[in-house]
PyMOL CGO cylinders between C-alpha atoms (Angstrom):
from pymol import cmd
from pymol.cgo import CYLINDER

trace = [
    CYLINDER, -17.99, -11.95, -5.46, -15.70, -14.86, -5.99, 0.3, 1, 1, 1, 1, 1, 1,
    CYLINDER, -15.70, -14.86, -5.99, -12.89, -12.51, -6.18, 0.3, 1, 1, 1, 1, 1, 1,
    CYLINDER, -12.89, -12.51, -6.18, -13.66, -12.22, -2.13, 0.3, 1, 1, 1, 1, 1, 1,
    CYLINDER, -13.66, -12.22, -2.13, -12.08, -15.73, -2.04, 0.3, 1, 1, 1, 1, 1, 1,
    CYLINDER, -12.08, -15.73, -2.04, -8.93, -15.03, -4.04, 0.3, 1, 1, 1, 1, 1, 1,
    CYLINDER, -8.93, -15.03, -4.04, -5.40, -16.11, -2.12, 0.3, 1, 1, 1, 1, 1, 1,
    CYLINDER, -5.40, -16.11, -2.12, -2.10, -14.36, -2.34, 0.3, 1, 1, 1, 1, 1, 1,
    CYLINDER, -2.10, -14.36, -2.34, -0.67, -14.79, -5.02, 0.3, 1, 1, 1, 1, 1, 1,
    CYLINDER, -0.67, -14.79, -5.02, -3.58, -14.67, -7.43, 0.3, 1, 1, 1, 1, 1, 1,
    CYLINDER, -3.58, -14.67, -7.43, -4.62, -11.57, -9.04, 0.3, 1, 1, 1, 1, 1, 1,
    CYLINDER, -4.62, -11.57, -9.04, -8.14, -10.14, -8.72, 0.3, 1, 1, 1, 1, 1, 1,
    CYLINDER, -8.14, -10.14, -8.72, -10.35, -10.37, -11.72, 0.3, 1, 1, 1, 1, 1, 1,
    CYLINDER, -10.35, -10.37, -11.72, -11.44, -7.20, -12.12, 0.3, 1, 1, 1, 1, 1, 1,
    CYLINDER, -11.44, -7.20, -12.12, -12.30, -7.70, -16.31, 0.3, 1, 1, 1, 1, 1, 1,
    CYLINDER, -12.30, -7.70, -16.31, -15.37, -9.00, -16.38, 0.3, 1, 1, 1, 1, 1, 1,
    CYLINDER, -15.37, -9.00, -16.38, -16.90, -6.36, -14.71, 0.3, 1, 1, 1, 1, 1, 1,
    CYLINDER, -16.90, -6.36, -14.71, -19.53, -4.55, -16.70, 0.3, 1, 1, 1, 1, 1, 1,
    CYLINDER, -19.53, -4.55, -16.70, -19.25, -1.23, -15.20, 0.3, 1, 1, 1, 1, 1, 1,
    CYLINDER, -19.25, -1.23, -15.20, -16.99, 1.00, -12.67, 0.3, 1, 1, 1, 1, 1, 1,
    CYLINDER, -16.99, 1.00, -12.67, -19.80, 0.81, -10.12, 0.3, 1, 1, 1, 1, 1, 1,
    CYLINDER, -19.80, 0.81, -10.12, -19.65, -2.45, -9.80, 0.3, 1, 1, 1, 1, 1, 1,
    CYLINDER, -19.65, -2.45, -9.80, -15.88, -3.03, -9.89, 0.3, 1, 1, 1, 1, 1, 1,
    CYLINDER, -15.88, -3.03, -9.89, -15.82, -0.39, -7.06, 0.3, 1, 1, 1, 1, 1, 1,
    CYLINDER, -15.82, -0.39, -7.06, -18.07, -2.26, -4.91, 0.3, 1, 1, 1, 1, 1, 1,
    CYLINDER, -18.07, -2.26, -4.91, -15.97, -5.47, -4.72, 0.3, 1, 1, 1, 1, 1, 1,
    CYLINDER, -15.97, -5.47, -4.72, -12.58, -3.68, -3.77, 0.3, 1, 1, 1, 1, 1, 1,
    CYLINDER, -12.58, -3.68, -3.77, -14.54, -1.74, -1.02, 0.3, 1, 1, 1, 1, 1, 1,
    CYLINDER, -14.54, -1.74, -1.02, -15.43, -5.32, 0.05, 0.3, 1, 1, 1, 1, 1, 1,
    CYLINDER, -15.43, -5.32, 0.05, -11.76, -6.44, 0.17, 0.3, 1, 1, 1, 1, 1, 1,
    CYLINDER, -11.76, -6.44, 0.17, -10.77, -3.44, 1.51, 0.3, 1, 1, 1, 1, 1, 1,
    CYLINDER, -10.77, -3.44, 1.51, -13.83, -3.92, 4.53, 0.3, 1, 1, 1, 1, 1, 1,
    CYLINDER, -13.83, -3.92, 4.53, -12.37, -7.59, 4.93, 0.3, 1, 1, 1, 1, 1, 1,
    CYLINDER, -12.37, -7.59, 4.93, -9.09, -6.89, 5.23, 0.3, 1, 1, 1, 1, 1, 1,
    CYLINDER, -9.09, -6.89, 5.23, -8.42, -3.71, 6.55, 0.3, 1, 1, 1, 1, 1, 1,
    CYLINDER, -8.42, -3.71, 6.55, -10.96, -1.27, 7.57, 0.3, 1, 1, 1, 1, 1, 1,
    CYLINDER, -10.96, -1.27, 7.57, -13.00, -3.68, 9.45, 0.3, 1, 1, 1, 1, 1, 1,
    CYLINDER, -13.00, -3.68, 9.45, -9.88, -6.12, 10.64, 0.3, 1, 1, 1, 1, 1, 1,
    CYLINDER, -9.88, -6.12, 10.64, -9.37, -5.69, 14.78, 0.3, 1, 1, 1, 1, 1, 1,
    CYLINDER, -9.37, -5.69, 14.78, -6.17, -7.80, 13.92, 0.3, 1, 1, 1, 1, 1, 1,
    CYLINDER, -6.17, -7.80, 13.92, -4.39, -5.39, 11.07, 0.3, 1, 1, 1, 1, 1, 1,
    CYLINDER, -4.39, -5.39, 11.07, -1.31, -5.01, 12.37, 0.3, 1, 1, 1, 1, 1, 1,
    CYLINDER, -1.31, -5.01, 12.37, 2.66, -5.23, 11.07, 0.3, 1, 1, 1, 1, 1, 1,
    CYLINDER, 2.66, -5.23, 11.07, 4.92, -6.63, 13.57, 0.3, 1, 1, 1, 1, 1, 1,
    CYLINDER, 4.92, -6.63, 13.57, 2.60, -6.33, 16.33, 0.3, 1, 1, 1, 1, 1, 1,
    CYLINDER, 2.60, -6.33, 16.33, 1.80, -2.46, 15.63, 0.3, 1, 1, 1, 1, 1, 1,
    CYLINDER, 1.80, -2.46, 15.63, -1.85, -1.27, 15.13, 0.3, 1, 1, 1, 1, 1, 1,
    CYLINDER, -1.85, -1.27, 15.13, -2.39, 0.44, 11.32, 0.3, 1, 1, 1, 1, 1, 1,
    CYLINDER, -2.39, 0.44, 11.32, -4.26, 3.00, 11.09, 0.3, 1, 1, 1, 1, 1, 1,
    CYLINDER, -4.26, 3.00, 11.09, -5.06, 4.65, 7.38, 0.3, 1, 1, 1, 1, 1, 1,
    CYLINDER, -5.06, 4.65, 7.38, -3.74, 7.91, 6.29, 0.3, 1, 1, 1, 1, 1, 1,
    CYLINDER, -3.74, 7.91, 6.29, -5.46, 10.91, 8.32, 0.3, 1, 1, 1, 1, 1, 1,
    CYLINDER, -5.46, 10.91, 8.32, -6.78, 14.16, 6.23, 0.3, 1, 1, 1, 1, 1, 1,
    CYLINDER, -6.78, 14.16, 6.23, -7.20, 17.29, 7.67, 0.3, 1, 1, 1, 1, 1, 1,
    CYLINDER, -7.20, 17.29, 7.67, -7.26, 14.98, 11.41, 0.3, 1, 1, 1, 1, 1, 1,
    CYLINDER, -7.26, 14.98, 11.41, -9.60, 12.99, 10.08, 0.3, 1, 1, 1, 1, 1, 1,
    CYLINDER, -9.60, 12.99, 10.08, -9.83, 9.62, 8.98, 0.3, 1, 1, 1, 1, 1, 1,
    CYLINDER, -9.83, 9.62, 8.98, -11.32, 9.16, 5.71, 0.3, 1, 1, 1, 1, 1, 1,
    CYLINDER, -11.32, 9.16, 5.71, -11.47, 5.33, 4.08, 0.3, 1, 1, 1, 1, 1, 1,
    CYLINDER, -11.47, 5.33, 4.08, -12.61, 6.55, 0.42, 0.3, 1, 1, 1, 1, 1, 1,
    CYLINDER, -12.61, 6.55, 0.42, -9.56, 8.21, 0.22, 0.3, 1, 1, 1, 1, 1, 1,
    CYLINDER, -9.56, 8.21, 0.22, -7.50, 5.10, 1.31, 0.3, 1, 1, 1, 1, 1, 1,
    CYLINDER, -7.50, 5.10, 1.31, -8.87, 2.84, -0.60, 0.3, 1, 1, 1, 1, 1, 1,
    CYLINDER, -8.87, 2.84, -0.60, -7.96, 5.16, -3.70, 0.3, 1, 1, 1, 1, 1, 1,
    CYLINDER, -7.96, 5.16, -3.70, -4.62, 5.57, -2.58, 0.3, 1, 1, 1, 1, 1, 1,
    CYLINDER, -4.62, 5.57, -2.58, -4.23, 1.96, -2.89, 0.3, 1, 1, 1, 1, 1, 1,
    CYLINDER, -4.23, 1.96, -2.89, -6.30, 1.22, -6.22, 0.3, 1, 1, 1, 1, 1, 1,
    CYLINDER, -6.30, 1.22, -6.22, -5.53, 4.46, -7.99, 0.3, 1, 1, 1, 1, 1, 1,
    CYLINDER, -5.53, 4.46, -7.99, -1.92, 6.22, -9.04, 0.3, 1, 1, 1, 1, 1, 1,
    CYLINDER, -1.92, 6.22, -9.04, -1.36, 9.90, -9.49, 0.3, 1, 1, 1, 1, 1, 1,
    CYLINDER, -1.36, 9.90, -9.49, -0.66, 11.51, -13.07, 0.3, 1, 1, 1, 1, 1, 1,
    CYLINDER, -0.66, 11.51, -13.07, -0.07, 14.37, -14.28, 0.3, 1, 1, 1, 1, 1, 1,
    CYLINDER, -0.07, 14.37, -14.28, -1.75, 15.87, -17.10, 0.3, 1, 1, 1, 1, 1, 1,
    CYLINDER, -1.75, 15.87, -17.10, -1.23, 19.56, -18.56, 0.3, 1, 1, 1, 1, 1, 1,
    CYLINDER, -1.23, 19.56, -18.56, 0.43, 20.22, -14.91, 0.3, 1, 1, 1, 1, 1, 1,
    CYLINDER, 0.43, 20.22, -14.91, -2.28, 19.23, -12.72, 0.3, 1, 1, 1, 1, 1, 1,
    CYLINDER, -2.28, 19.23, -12.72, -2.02, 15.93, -10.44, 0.3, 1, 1, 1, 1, 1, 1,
    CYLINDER, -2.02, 15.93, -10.44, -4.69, 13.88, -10.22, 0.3, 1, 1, 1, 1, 1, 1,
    CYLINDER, -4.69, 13.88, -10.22, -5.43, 9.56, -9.49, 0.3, 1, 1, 1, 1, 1, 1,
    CYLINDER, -5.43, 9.56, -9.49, -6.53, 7.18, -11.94, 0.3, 1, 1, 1, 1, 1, 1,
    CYLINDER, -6.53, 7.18, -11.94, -7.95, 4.07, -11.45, 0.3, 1, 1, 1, 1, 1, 1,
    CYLINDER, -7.95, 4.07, -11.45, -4.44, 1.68, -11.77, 0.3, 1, 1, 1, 1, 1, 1,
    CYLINDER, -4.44, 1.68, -11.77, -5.25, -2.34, -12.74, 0.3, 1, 1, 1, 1, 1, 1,
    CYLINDER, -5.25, -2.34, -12.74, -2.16, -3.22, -11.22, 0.3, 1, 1, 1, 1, 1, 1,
    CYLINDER, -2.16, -3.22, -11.22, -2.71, -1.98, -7.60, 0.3, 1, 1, 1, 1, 1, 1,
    CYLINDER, -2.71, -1.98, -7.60, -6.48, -2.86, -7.67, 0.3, 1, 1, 1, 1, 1, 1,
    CYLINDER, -6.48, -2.86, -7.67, -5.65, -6.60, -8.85, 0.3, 1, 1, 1, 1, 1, 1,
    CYLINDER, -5.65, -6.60, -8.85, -3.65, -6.93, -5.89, 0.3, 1, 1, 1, 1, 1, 1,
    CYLINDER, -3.65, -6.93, -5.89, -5.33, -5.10, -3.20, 0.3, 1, 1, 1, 1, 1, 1,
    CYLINDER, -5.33, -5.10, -3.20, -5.86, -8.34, -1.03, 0.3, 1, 1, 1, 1, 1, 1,
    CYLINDER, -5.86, -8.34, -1.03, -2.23, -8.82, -1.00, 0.3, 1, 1, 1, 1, 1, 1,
    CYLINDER, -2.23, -8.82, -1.00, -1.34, -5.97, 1.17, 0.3, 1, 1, 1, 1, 1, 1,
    CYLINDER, -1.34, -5.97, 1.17, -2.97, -8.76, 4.21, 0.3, 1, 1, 1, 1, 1, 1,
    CYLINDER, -2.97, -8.76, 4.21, -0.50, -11.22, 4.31, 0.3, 1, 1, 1, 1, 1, 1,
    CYLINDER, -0.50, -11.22, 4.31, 2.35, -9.01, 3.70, 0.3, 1, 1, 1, 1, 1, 1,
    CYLINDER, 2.35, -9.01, 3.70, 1.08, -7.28, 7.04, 0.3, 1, 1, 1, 1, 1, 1,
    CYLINDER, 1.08, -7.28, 7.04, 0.79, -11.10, 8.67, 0.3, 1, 1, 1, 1, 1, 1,
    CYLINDER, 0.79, -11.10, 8.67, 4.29, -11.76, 7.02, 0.3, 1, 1, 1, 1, 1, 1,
    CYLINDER, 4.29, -11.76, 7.02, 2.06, -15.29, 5.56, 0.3, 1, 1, 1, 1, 1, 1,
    CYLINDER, 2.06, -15.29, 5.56, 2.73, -15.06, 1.85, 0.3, 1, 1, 1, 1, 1, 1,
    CYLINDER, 2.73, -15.06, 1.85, 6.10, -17.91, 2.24, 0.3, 1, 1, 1, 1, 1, 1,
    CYLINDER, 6.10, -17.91, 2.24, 8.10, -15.39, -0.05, 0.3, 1, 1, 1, 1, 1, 1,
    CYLINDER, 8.10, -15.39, -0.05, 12.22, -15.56, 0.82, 0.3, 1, 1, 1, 1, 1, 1,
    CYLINDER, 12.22, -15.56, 0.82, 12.89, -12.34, -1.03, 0.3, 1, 1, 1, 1, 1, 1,
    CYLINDER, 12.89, -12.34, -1.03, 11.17, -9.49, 0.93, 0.3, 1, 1, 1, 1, 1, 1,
    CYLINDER, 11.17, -9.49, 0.93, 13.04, -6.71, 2.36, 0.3, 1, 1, 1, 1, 1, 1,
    CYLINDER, 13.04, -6.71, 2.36, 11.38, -4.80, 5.10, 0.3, 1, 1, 1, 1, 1, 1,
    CYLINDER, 11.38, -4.80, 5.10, 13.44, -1.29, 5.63, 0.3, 1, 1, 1, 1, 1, 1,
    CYLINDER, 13.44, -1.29, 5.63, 13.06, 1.91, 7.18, 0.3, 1, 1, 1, 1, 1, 1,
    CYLINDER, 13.06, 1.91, 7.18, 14.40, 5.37, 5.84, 0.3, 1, 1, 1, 1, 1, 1,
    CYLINDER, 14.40, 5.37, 5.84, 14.59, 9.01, 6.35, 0.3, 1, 1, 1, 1, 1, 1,
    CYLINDER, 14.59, 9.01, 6.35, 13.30, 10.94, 3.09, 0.3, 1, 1, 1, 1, 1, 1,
    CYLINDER, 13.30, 10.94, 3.09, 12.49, 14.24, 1.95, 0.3, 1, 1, 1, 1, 1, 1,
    CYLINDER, 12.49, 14.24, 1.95, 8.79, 15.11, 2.05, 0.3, 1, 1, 1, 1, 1, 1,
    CYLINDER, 8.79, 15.11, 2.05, 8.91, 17.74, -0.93, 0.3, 1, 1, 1, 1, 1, 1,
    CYLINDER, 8.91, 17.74, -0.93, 5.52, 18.73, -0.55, 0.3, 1, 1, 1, 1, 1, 1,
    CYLINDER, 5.52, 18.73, -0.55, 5.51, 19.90, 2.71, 0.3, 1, 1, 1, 1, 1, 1,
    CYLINDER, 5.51, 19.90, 2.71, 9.23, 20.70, 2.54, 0.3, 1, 1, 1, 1, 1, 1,
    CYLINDER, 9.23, 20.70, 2.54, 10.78, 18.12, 5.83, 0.3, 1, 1, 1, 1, 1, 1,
    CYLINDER, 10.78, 18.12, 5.83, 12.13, 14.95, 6.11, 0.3, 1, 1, 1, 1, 1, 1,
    CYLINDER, 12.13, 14.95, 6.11, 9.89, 12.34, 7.01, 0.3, 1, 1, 1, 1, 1, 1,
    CYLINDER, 9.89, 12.34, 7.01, 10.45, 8.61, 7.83, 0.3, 1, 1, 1, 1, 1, 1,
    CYLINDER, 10.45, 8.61, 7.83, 8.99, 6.03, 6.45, 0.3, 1, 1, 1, 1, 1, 1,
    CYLINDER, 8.99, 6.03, 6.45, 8.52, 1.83, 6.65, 0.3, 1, 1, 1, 1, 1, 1,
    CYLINDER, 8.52, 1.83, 6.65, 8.69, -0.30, 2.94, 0.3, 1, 1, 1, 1, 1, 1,
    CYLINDER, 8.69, -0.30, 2.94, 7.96, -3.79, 2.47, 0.3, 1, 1, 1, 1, 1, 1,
    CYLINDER, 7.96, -3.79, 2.47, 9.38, -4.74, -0.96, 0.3, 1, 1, 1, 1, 1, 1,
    CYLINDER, 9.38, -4.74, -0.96, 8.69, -8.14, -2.03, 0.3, 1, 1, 1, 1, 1, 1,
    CYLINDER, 8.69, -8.14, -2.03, 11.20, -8.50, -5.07, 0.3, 1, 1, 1, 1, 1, 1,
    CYLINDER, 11.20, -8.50, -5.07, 9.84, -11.48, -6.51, 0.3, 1, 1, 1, 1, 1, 1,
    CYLINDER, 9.84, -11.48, -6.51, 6.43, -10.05, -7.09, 0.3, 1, 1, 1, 1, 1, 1,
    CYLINDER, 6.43, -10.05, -7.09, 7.59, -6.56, -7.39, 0.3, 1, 1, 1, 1, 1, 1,
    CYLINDER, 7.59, -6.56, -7.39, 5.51, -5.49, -4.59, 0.3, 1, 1, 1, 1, 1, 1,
    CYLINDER, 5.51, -5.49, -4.59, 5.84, -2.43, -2.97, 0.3, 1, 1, 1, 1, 1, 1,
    CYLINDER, 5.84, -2.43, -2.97, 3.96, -1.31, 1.01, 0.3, 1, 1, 1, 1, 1, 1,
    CYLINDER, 3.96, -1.31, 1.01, 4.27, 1.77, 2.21, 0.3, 1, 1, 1, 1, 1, 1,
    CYLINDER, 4.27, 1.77, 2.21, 4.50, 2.67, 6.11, 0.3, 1, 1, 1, 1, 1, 1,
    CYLINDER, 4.50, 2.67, 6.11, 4.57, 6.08, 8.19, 0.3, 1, 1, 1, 1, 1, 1,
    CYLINDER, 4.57, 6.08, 8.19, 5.81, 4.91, 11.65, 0.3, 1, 1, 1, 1, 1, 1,
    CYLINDER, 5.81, 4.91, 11.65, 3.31, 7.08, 13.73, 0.3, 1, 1, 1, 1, 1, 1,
    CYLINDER, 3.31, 7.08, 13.73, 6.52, 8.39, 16.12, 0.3, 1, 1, 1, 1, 1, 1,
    CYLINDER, 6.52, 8.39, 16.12, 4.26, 10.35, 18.85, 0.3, 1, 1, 1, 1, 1, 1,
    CYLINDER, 4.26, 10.35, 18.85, 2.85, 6.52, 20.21, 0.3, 1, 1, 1, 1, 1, 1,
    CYLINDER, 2.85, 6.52, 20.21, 6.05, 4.66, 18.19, 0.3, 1, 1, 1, 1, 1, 1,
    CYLINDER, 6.05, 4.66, 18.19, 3.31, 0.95, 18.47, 0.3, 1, 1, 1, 1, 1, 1,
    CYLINDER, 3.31, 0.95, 18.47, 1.77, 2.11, 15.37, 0.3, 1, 1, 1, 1, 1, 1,
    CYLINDER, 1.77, 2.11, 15.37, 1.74, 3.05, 11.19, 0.3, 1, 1, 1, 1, 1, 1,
    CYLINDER, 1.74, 3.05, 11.19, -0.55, 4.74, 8.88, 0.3, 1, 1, 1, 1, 1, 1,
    CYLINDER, -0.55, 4.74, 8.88, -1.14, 2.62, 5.58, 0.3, 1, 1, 1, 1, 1, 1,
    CYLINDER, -1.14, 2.62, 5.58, 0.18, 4.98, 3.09, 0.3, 1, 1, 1, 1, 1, 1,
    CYLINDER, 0.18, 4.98, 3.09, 0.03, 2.90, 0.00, 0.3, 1, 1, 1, 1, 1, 1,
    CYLINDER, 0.03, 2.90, 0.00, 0.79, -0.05, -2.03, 0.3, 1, 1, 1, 1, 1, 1,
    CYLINDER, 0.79, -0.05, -2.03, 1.58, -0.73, -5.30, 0.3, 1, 1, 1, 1, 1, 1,
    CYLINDER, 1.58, -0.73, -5.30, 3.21, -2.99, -7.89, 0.3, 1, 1, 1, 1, 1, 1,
    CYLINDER, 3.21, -2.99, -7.89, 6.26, -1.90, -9.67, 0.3, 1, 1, 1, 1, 1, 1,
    CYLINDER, 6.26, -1.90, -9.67, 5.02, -2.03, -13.35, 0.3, 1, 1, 1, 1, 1, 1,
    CYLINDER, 5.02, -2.03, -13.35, 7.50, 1.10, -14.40, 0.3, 1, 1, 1, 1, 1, 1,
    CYLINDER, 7.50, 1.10, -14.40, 11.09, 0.55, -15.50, 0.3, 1, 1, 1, 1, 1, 1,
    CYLINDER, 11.09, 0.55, -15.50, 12.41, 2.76, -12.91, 0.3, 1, 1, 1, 1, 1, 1,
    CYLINDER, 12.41, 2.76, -12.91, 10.56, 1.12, -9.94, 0.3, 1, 1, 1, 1, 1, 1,
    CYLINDER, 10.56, 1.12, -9.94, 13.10, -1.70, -9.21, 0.3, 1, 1, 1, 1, 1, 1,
    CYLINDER, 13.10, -1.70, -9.21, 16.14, 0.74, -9.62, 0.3, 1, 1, 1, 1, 1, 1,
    CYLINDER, 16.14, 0.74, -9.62, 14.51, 3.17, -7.16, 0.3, 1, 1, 1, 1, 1, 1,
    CYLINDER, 14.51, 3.17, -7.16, 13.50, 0.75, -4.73, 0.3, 1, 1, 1, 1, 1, 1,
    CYLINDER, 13.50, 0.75, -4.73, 17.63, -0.46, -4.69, 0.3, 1, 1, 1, 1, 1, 1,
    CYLINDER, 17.63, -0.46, -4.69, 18.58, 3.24, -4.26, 0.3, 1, 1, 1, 1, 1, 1,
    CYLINDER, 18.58, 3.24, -4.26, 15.83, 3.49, -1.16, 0.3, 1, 1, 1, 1, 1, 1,
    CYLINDER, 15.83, 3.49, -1.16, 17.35, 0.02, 0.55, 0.3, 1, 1, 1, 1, 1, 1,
    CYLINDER, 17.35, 0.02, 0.55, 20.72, 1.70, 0.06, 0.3, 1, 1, 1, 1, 1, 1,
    CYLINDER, 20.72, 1.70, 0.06, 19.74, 4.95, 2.15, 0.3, 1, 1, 1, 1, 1, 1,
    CYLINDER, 19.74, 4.95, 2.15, 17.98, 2.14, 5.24, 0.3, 1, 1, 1, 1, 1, 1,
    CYLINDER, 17.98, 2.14, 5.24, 18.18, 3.05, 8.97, 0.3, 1, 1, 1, 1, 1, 1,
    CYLINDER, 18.18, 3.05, 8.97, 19.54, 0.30, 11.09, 0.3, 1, 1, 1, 1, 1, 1,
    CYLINDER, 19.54, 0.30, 11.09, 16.63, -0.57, 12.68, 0.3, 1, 1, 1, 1, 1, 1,
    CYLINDER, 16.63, -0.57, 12.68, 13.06, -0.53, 11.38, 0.3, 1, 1, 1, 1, 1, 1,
    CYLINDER, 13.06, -0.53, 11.38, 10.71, 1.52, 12.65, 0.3, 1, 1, 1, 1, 1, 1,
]
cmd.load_cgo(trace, "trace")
């Protein structure tokens, strides 16, 4: 469990792990620490909740959202376990506390189109540049003190830094 004691910006050790099981079990522990059992998680003084399914909250399905990424194969979407997120799960903390002494982070808020459900939504980033570090808010607009954690990930694509310059261009004046 020494990855329990790992500080932003280290990455998680996830290697030596000799099975999934196991692997598992230590980013449900860093997930327990730092968000689903932390009174305190909070982004500029608003509560976070995680994502709701169905009305319900369900913290398996968080915690995949932020150690898994969705592919497609033979036209059916489904999430893989992703390295990248899963080594930097515990960072998602101090980007929420604002603690991790990075200059180059640019919190934002924009207006986007949900394709899915077919309306625009809005929706809070935190992109820290220098790590290429990407958080993912929904503003929860009924109560407008709090987010749901949609996900967080690093941006190991080519495309990632490009689209998060085309999202900062499209920012509301305010964040949300």
């Amino acid at each position: 469990m020494f990855n329990l004691l790992k500080k932003y910006p280290e990455l998680l050790d996830l290697a030596h792990y000799p099975n999934e099981t196991q692997r598992n079990e230590v980013l449900k522990a860093i997930y327990e620490r730092d968000i689903e059992d932390n009174p305190s998680f909070k982004f500029r003084e608003k509560r976070i909740y995680p994502i709701k399914d169905d009305g319900s909250v369900e913290m398996a399905r968080e915690l995949m959202h932020l150690t898994c990424k969705e592919v497609e194969e033979d036209g059916v979407k489904h999430r893989v376990f992703d390295i990248h997120r899963s080594r930097r799960l515990h960072w998602i903390k101090p980007h929420m506390e604002e603690t991790t002494g990075e200059a180059d982070i640019e919190v934002f808020s924009i207006v986007e189109r949900d394709h899915k459900n077919r309306k625009d939504i809005k929706r809070t980033y935190i992109y820290n540049k220098t790590q290429k570090y990407v958080i993912v808010l929904e503003p929860q607009l009924r109560s407008g003190n709090a987010y749901y954690l949609l996900t967080a990930y690093y941006l190991d694509e080519d495309y990632g830094e490009k689209m998060m310059k085309k999202k900062m261009k499209k920012r509301l004046q305010e964040v949300l």
